[in-house]
N, CA, C and O atoms as a GROMACS GRO file, in nm:
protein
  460
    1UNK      N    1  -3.348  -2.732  -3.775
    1UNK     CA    2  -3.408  -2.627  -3.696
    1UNK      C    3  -3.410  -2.497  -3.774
    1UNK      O    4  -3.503  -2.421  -3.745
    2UNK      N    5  -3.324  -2.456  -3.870
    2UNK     CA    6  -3.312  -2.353  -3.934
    2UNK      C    7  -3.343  -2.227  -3.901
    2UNK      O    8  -3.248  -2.174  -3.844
    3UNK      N    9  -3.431  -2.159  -3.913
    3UNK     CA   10  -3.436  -1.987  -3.894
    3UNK      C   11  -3.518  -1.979  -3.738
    3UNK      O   12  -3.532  -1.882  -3.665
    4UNK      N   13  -3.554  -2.086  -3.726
    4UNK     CA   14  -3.586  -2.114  -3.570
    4UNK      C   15  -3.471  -2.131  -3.455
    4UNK      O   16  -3.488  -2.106  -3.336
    5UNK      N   17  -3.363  -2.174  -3.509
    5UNK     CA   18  -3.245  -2.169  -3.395
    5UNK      C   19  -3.228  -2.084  -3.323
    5UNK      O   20  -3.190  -2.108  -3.208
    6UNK      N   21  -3.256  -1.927  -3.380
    6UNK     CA   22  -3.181  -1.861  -3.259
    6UNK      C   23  -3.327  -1.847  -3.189
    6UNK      O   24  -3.317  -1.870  -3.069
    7UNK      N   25  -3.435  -1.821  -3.222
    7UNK     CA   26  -3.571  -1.786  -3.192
    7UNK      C   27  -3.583  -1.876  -3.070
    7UNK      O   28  -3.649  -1.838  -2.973
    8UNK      N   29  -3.496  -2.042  -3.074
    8UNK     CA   30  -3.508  -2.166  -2.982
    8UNK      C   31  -3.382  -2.098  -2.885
    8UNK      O   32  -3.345  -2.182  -2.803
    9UNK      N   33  -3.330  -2.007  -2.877
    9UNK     CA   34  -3.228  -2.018  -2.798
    9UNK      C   35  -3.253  -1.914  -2.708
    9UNK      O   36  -3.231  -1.917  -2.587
   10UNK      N   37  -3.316  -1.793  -2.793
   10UNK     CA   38  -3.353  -1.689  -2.708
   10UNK      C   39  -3.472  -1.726  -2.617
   10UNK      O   40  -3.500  -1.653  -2.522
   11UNK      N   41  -3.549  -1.847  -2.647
   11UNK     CA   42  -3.663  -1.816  -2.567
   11UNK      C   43  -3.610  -1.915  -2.406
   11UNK      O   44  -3.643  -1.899  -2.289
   12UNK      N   45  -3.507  -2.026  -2.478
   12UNK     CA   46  -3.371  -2.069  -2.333
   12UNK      C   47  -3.328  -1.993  -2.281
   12UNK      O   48  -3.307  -2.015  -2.162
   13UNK      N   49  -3.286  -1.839  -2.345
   13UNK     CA   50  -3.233  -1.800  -2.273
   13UNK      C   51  -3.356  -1.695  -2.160
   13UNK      O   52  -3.316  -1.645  -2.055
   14UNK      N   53  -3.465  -1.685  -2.197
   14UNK     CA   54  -3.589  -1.586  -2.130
   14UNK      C   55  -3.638  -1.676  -2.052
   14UNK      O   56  -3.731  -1.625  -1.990
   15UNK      N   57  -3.618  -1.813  -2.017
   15UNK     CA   58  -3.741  -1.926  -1.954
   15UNK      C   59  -3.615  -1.943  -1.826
   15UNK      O   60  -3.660  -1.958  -1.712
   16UNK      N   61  -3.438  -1.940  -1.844
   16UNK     CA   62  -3.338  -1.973  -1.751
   16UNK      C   63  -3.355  -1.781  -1.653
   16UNK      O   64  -3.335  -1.762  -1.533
   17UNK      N   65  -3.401  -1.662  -1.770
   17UNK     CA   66  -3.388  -1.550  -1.711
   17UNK      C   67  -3.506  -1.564  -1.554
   17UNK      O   68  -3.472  -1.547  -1.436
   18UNK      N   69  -3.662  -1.605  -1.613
   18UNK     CA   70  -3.746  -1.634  -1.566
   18UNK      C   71  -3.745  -1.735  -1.444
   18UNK      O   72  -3.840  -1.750  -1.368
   19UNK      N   73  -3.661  -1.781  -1.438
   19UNK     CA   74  -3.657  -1.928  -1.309
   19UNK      C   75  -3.570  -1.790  -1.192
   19UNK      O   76  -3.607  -1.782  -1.074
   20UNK      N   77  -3.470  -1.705  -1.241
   20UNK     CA   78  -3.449  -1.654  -1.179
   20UNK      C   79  -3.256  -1.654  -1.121
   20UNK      O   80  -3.188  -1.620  -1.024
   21UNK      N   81  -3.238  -1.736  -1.298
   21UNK     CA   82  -3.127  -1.766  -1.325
   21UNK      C   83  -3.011  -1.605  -1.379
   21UNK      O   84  -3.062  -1.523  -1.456
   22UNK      N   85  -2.939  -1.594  -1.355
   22UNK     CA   86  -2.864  -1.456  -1.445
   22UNK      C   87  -2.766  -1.524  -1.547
   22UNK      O   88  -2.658  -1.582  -1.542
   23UNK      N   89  -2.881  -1.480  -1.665
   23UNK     CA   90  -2.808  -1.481  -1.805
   23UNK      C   91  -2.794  -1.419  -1.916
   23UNK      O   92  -2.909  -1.394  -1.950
   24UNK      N   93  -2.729  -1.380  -1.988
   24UNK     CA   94  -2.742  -1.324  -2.077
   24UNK      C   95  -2.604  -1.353  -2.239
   24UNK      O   96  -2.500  -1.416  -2.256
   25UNK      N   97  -2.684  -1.272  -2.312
   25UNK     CA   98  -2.638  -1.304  -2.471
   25UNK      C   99  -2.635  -1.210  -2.562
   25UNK      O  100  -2.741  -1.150  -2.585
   26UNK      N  101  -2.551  -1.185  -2.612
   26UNK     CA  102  -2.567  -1.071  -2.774
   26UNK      C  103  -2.652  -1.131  -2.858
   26UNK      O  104  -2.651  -1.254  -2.852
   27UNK      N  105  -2.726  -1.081  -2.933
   27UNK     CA  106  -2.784  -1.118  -3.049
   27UNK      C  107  -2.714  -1.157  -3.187
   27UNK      O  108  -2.752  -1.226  -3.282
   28UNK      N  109  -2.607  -1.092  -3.164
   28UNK     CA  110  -2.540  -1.165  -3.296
   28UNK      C  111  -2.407  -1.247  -3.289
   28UNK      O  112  -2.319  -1.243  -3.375
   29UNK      N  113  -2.403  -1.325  -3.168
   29UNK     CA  114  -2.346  -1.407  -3.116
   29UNK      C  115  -2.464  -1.589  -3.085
   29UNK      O  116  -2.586  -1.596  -3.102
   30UNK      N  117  -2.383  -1.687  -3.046
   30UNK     CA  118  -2.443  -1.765  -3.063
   30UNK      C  119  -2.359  -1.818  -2.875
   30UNK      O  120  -2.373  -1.930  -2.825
   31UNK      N  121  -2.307  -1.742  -2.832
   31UNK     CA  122  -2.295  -1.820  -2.688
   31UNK      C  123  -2.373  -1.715  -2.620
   31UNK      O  124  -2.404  -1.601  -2.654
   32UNK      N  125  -2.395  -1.781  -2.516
   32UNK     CA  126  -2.475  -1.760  -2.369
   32UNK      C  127  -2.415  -1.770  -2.284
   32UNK      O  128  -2.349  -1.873  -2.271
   33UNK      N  129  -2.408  -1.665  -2.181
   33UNK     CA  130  -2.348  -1.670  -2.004
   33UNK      C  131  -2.450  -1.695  -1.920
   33UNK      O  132  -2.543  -1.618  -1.900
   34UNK      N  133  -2.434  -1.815  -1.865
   34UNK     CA  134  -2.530  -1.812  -1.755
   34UNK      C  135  -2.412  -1.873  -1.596
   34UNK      O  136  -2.310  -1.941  -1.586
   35UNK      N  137  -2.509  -1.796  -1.497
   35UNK     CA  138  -2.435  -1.794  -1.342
   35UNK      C  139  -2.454  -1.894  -1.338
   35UNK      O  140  -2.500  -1.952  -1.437
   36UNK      N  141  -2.424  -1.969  -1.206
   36UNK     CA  142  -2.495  -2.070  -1.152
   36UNK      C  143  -2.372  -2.093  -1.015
   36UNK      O  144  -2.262  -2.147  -1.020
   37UNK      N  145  -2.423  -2.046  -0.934
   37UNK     CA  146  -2.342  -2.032  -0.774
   37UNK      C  147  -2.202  -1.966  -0.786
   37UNK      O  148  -2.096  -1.986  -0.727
   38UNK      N  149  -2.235  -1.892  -0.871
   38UNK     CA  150  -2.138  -1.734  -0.864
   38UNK      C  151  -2.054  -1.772  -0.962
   38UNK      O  152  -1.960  -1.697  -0.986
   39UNK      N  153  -2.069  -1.885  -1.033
   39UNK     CA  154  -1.986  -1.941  -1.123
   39UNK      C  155  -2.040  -1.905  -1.294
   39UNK      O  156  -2.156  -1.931  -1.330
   40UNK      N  157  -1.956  -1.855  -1.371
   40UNK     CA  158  -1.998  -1.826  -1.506
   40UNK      C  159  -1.955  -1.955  -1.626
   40UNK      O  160  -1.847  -2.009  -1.646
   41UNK      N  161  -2.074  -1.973  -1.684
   41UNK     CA  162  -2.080  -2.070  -1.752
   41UNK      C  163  -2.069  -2.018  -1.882
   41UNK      O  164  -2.152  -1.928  -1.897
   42UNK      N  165  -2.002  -2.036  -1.979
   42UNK     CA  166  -2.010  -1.999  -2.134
   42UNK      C  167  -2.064  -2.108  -2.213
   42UNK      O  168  -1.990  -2.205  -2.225
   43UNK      N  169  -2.198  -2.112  -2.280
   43UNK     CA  170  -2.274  -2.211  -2.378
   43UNK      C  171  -2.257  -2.187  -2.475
   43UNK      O  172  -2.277  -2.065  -2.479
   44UNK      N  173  -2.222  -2.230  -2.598
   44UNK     CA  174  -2.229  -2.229  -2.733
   44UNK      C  175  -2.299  -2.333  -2.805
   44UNK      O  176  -2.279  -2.454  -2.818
   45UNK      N  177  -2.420  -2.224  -2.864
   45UNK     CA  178  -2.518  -2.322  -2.887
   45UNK      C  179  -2.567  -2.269  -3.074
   45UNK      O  180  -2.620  -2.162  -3.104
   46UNK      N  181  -2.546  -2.328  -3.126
   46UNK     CA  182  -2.534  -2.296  -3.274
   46UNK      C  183  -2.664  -2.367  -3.347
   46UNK      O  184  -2.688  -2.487  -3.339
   47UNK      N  185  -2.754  -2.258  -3.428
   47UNK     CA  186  -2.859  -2.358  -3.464
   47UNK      C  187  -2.815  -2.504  -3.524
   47UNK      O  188  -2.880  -2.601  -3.486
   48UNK      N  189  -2.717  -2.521  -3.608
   48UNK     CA  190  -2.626  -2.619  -3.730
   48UNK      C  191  -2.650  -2.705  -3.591
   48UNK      O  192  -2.714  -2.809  -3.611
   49UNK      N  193  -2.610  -2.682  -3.446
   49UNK     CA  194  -2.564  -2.777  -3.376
   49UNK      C  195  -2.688  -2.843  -3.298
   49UNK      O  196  -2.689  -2.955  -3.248
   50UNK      N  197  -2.794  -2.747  -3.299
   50UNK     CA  198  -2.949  -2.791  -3.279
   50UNK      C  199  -3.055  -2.875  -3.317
   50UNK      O  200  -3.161  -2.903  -3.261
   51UNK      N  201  -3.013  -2.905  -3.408
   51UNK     CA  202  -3.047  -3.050  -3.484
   51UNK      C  203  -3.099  -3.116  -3.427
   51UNK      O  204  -3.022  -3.153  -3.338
   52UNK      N  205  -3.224  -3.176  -3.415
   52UNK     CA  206  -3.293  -3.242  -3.347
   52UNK      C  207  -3.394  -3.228  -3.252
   52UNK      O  208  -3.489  -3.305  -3.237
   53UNK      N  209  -3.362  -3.103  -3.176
   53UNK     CA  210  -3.420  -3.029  -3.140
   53UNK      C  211  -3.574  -2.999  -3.147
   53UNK      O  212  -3.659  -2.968  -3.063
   54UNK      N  213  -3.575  -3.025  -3.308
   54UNK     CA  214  -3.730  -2.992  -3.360
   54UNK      C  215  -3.767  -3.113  -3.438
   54UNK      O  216  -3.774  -3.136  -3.559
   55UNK      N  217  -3.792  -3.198  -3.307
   55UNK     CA  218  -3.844  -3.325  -3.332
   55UNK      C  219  -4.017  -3.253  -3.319
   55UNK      O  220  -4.044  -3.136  -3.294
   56UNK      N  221  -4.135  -3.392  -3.354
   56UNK     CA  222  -4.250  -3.389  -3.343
   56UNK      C  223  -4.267  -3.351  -3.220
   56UNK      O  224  -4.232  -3.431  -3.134
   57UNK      N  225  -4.344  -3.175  -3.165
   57UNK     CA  226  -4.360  -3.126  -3.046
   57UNK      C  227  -4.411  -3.183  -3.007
   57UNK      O  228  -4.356  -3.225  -2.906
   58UNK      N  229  -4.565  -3.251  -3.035
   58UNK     CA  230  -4.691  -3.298  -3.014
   58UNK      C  231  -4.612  -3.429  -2.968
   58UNK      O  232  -4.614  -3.430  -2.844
   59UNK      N  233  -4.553  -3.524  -3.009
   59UNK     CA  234  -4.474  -3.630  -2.960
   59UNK      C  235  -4.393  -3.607  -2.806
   59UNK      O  236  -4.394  -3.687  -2.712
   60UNK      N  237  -4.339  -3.504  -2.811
   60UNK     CA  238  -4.217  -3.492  -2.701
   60UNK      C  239  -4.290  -3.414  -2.589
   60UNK      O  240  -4.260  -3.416  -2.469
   61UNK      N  241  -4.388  -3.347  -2.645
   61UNK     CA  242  -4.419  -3.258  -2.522
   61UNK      C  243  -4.571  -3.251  -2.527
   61UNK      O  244  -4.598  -3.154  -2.456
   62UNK      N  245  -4.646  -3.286  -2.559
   62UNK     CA  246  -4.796  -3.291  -2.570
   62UNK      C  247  -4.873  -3.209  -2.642
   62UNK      O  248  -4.828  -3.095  -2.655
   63UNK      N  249  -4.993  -3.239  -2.702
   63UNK     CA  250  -5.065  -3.092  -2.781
   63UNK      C  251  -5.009  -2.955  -2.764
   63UNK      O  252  -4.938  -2.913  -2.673
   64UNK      N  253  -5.051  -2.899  -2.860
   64UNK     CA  254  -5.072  -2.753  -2.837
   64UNK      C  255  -4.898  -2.650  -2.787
   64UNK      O  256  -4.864  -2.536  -2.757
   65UNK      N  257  -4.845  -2.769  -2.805
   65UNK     CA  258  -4.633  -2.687  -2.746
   65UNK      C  259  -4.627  -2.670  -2.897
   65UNK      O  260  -4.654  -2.755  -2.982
   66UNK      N  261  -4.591  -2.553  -2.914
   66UNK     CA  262  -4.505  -2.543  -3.065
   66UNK      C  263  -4.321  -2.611  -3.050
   66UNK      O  264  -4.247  -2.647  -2.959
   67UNK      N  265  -4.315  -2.595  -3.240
   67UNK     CA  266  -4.187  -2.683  -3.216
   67UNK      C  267  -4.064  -2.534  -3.123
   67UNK      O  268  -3.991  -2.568  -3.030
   68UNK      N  269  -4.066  -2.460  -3.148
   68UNK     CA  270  -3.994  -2.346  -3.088
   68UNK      C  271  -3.989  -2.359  -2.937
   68UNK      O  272  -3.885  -2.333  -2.878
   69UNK      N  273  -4.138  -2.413  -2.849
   69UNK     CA  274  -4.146  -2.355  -2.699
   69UNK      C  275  -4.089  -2.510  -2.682
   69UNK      O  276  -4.047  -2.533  -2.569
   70UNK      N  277  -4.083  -2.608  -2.766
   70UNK     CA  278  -4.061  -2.749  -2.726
   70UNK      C  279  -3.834  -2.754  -2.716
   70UNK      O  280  -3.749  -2.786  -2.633
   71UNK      N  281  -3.835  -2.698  -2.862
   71UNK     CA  282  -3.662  -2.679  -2.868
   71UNK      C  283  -3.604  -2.608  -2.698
   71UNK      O  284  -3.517  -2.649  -2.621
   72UNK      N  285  -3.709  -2.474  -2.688
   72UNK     CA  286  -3.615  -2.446  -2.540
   72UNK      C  287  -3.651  -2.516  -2.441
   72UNK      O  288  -3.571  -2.490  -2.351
   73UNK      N  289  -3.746  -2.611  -2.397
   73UNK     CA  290  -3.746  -2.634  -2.304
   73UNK      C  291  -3.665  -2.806  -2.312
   73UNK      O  292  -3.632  -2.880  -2.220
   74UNK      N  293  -3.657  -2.821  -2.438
   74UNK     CA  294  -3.541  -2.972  -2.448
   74UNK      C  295  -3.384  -2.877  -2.380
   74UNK      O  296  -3.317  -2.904  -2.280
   75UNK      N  297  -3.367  -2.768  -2.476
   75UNK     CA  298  -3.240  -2.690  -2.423
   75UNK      C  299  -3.208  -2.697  -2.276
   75UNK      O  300  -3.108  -2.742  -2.220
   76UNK      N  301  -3.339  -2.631  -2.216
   76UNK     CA  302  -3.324  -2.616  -2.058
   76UNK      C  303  -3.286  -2.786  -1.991
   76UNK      O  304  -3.186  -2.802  -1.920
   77UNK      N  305  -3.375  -2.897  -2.023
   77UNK     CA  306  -3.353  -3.018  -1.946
   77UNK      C  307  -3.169  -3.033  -1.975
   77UNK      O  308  -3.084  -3.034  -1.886
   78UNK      N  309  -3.146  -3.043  -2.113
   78UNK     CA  310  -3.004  -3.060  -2.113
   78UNK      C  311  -2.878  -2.985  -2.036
   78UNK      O  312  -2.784  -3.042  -1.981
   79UNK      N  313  -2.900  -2.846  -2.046
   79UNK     CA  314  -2.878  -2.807  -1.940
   79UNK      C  315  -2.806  -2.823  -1.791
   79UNK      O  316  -2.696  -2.819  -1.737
   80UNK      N  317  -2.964  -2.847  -1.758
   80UNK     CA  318  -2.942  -2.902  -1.617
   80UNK      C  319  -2.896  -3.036  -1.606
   80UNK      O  320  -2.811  -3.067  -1.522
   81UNK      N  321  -2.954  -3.128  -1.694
   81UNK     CA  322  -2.878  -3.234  -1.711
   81UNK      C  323  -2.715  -3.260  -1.694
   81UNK      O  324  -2.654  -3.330  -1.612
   82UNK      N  325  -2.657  -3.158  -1.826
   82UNK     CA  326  -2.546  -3.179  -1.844
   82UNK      C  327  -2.473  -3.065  -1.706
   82UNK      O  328  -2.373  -3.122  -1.661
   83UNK      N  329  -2.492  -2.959  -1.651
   83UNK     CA  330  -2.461  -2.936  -1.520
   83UNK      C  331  -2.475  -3.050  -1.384
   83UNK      O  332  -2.387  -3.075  -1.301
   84UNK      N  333  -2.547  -3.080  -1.387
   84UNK     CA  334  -2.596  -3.193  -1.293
   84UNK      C  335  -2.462  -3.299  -1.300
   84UNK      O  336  -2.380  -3.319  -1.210
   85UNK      N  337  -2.468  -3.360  -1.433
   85UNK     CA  338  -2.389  -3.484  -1.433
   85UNK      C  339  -2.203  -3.502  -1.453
   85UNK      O  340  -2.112  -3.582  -1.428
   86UNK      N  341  -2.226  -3.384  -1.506
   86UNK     CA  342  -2.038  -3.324  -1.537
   86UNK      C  343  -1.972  -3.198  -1.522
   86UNK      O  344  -2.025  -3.087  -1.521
   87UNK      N  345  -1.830  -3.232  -1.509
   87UNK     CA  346  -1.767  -3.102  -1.443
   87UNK      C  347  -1.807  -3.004  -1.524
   87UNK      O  348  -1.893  -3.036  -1.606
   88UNK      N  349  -1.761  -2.876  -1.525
   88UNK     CA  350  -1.747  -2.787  -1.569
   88UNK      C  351  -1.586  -2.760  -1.640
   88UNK      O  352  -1.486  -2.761  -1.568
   89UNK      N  353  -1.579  -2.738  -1.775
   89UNK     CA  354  -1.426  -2.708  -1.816
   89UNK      C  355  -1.381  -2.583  -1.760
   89UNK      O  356  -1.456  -2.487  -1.745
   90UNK      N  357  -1.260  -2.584  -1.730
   90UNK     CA  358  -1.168  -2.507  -1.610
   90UNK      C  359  -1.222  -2.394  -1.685
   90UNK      O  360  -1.303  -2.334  -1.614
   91UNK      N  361  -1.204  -2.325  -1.840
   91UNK     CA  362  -1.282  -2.245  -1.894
   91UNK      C  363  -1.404  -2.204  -1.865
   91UNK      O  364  -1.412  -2.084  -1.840
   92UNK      N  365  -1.466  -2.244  -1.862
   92UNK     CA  366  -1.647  -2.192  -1.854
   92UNK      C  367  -1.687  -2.241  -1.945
   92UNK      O  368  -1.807  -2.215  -1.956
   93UNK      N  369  -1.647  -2.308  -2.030
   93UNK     CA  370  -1.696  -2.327  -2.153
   93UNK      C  371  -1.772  -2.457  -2.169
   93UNK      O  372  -1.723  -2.561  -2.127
   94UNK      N  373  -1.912  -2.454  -2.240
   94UNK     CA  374  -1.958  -2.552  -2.293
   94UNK      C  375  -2.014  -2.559  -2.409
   94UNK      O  376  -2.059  -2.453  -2.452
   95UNK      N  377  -2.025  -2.652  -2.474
   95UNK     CA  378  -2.033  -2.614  -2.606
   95UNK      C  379  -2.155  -2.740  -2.670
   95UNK      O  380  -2.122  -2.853  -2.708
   96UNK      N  381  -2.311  -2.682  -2.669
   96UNK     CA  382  -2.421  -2.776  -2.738
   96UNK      C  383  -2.393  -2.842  -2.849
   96UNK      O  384  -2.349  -2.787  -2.950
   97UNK      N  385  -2.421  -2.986  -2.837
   97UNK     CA  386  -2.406  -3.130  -2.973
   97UNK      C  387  -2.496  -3.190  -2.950
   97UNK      O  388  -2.481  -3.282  -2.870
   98UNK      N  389  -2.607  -3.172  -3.000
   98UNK     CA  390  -2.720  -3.243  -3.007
   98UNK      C  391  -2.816  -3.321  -2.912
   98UNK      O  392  -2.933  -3.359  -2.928
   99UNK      N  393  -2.720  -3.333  -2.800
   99UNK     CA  394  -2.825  -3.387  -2.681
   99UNK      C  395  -2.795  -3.360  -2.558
   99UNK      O  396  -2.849  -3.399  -2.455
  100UNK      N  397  -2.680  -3.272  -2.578
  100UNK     CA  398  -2.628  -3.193  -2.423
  100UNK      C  399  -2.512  -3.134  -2.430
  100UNK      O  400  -2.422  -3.170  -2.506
  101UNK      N  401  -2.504  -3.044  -2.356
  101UNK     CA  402  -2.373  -2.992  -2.341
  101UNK      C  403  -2.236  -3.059  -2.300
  101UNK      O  404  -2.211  -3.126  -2.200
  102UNK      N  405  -2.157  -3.027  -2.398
  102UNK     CA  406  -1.991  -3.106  -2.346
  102UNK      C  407  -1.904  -2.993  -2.287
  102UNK      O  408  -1.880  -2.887  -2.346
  103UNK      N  409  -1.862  -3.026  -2.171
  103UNK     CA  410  -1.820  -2.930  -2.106
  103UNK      C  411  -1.605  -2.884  -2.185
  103UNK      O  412  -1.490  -2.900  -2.144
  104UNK      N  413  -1.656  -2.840  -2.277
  104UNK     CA  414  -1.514  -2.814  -2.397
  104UNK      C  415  -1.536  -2.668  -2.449
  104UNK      O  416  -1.640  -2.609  -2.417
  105UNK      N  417  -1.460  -2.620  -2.512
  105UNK     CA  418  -1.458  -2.457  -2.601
  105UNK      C  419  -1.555  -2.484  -2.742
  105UNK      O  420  -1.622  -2.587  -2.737
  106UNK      N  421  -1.561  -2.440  -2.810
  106UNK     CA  422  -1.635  -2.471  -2.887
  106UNK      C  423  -1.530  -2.536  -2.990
  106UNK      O  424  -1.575  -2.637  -3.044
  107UNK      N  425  -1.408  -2.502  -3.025
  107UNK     CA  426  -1.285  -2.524  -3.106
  107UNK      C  427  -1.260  -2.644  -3.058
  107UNK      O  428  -1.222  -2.717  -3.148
  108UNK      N  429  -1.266  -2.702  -2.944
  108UNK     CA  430  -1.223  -2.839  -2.909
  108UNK      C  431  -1.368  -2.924  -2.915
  108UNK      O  432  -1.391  -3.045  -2.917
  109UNK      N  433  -1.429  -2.842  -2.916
  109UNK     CA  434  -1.545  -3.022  -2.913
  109UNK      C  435  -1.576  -3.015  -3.044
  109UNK      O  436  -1.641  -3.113  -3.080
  110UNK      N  437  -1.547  -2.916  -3.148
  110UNK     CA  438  -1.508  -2.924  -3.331
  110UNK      C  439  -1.424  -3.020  -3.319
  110UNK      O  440  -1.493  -3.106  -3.266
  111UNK      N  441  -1.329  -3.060  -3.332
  111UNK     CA  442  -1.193  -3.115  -3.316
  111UNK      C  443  -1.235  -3.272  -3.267
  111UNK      O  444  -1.229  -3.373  -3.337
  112UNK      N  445  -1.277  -3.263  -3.135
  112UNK     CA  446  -1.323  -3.377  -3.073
  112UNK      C  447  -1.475  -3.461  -3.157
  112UNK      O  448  -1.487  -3.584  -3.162
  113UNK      N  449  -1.553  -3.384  -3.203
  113UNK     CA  450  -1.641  -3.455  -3.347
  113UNK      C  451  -1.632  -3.477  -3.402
  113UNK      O  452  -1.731  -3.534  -3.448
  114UNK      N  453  -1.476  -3.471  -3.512
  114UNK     CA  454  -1.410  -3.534  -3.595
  114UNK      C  455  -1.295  -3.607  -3.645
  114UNK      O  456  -1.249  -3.642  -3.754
  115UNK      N  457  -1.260  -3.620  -3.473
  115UNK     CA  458  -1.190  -3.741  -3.512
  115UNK      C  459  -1.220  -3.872  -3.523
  115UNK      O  460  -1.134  -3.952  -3.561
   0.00000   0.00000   0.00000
């Protein structure tokens, strides 16, 4: 994904602002707070960890999606996905690996990828 990562993260984070979600991010940080029923979620989403992300747009999402508008809106399904299907760590913390969020710190799901 390279110099597109954060470009893919900010526009996750303007499409979750847009639904009408409250979130927000530093720019020279790589996690995201987003609410979700008064509850604060911490994402850590690292381009290195985006990988994949910028598969063939035209494949995943039809003509005319660039690979950028295609990365956030894979971001967003995972997301909700990974909210949808698993707890939340007592932290807030979740931390992006390639096809969804693991609900860990970012230091433990390092840890937990290599063992």
């Amino acid at each position: 994904m390279g110099g597109d990562g954060r470009d893919a993260v900010e526009l996750f984070v303007s499409k979750l602002a847009s639904e009408g979600t409250p979130v927000s991010r530093r720019a020279d940080h790589d996690e995201v707070v987003v609410v979700v029923d008064r509850q604060a979620h911490r994402l850590w989403i690292t381009p290195e960890s985006a990988v994949g992300l910028d598969a063939d747009p035209e494949r995943v999402r039809g003509p005319g999606v660039t690979g950028l508008e295609s990365a956030a809106r894979l971001l967003l399904v995972h997301w909700d996905e990974s909210l949808a299907t698993r707890e939340p760590h007592p932290s807030g913390w979740w931390t992006y690996q390639e096809c969804g969020f693991d609900p860990l710190p970012p230091g433990e799901a390092h840890h937990a990828r290599h063992r």
